[in-house]
VOPAGU-2260 file (C-alpha; in pm, 1 decimal, decimal comma):
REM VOPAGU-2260
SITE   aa  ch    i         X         Y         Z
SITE  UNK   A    0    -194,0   -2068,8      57,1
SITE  UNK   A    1    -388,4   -1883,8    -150,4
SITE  UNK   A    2    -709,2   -1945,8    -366,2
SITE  UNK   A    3    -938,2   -1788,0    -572,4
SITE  UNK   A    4    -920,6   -1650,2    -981,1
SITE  UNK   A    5    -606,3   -1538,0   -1080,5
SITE  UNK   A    6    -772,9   -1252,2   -1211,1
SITE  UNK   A    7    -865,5   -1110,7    -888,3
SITE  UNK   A    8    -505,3   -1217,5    -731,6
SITE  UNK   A    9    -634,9   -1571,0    -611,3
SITE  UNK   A   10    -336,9   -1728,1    -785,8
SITE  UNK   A   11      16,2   -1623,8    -578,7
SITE  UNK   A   12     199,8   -1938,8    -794,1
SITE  UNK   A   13     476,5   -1688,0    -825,8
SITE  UNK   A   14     567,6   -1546,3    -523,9
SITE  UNK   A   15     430,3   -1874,1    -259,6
SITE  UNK   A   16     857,6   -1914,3    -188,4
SITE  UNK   A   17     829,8   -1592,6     -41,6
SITE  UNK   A   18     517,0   -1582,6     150,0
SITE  UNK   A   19     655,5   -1727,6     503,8
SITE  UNK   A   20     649,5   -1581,4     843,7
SITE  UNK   A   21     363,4   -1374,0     697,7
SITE  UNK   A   22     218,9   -1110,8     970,9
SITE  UNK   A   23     -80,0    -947,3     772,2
SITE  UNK   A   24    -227,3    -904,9     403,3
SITE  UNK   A   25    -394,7    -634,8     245,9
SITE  UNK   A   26    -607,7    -633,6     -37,7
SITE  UNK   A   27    -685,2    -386,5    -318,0
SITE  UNK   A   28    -977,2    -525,8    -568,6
SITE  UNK   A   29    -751,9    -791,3    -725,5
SITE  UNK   A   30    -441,7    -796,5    -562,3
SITE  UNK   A   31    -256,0    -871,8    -245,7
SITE  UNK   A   32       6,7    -745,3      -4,1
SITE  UNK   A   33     184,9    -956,5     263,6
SITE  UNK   A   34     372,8    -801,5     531,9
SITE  UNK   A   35     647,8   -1073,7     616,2
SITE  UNK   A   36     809,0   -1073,1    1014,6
SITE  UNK   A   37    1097,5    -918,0     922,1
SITE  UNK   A   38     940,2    -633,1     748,1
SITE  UNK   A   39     947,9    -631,1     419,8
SITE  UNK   A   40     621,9    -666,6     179,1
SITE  UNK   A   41     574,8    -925,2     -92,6
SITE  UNK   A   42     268,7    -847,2    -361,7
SITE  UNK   A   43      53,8   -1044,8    -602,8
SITE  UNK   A   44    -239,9   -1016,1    -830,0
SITE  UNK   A   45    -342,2    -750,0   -1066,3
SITE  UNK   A   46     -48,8    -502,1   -1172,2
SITE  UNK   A   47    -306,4    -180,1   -1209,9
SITE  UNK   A   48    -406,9    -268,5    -907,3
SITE  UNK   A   49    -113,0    -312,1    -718,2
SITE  UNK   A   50      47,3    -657,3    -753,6
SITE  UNK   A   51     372,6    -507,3    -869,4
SITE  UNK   A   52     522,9    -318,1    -611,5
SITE  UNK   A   53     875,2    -329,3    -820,1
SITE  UNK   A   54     868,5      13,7    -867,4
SITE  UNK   A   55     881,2      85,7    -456,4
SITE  UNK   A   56    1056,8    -259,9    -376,4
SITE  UNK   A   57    1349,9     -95,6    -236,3
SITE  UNK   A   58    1218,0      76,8      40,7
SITE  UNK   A   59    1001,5    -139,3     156,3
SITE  UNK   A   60    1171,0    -264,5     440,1
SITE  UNK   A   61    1069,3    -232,9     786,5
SITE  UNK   A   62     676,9    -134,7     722,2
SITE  UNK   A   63     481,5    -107,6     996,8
SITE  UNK   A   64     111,8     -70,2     844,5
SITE  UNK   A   65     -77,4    -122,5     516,6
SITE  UNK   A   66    -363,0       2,9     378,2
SITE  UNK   A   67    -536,9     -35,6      41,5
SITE  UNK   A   68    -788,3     160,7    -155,6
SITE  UNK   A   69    -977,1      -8,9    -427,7
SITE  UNK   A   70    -664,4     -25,5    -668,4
SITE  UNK   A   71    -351,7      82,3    -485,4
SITE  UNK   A   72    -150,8      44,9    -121,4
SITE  UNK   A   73      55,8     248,0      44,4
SITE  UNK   A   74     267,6     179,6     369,1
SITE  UNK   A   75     387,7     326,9     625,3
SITE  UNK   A   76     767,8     277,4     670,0
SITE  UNK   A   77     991,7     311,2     970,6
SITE  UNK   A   78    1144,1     633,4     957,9
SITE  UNK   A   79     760,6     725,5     938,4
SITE  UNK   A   80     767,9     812,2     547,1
SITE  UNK   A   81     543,4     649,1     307,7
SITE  UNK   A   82     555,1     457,3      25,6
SITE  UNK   A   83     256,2     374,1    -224,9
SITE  UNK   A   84     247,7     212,8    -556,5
SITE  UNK   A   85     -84,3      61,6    -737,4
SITE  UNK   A   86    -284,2     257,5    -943,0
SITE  UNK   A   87    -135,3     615,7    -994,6
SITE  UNK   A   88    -486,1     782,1    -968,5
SITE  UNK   A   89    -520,7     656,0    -616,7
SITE  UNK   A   90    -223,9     625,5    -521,4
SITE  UNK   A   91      25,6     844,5    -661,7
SITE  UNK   A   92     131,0    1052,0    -342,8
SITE  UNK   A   93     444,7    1257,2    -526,1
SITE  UNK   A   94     213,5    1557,8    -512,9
SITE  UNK   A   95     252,8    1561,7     -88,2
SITE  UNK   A   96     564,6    1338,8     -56,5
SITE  UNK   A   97     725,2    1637,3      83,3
SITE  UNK   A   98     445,5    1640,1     364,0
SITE  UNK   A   99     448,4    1267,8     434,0
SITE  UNK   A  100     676,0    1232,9     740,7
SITE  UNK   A  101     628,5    1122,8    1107,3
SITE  UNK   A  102     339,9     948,8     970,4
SITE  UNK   A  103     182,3     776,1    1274,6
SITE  UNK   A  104    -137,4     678,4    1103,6
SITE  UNK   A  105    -292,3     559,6     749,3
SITE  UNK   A  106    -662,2     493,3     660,1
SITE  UNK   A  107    -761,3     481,5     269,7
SITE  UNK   A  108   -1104,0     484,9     126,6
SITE  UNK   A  109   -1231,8     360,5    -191,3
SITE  UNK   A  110    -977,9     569,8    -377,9
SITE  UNK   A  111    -795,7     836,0    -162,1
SITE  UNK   A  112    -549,8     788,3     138,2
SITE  UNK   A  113    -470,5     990,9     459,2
SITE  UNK   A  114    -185,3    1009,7     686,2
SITE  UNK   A  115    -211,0    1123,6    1018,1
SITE  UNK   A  116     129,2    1287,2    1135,1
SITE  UNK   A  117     262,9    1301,2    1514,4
SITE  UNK   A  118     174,1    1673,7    1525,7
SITE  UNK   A  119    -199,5    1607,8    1478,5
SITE  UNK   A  120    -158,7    1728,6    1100,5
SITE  UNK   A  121    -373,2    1558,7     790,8
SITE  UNK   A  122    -191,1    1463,5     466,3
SITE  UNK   A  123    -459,0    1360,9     170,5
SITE  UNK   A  124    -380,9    1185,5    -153,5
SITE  UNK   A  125    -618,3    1041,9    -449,9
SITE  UNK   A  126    -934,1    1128,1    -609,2
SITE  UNK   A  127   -1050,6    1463,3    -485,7
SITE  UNK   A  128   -1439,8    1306,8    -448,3
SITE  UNK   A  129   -1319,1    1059,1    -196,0
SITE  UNK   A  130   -1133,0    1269,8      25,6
SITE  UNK   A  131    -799,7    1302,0    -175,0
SITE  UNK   A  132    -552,3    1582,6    -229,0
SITE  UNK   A  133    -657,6    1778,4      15,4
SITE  UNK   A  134    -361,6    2068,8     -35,5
């Protein structure tokens, strides 16, 4: 059950089939991110800022962790890759994709993500002023 203005994601009308066996939600400024039992990820709200996660649907099976800055989410995925879709300022991680394996770890600010990899290593991605893209 959700609540609140639609504007701000408060409204999940459209996807409330889907939300069952629900394990943990994230939340960007106005939208929402449901991590179901079995894995996968069902999103509402504000497109921008990241209630369409169409364009990443596919592999978002199996995620293990969440994390949202301001206007976008990215997950961490079995295999240990990530995936992140949302606002393409913040989280647009193409730049570093190469980089973004074994991930064992994801904390976001306002606008920038890092991944923590199993060999200790730092992967940065988002607005430069909030501790994005690092490389």
């Amino acid at each position: 059950m959700t609540w609140g203005s639609a504007l701000f994601g408060g409204d999940s009308t459209d996807v409330q089939d889907q939300l069952r066996s629900v394990q943990q939600i994230h939340a960007t400024g106005a939208a929402f991110a449901a991590i179901l039992a079995d894995g996968s990820v069902v999103t509402w709200g504000d497109r921008e800022f990241g209630g369409d996660s169409s364009g990443v649907r596919d592999q978002l099976r199996r995620v293990q962790q969440i994390k949202a800055t301001g206007t976008a989410f990215a997950a961490i995925l079995s295999d240990g890759s990530i995936a992140a879709w949302g606002n393409p300022e913040h989280g647009d991680c193409s730049k570093v994709q190469v980089q973004l394996t074994n991930v064992q770890q994801l904390e976001a600010t306002h606008c920038a993500f890092a991944a923590i990899r199993s060999d200790g290593s730092l992967v940065t991605w988002g607005i430069p002023e909030y501790g994005g893209d690092r490389w």
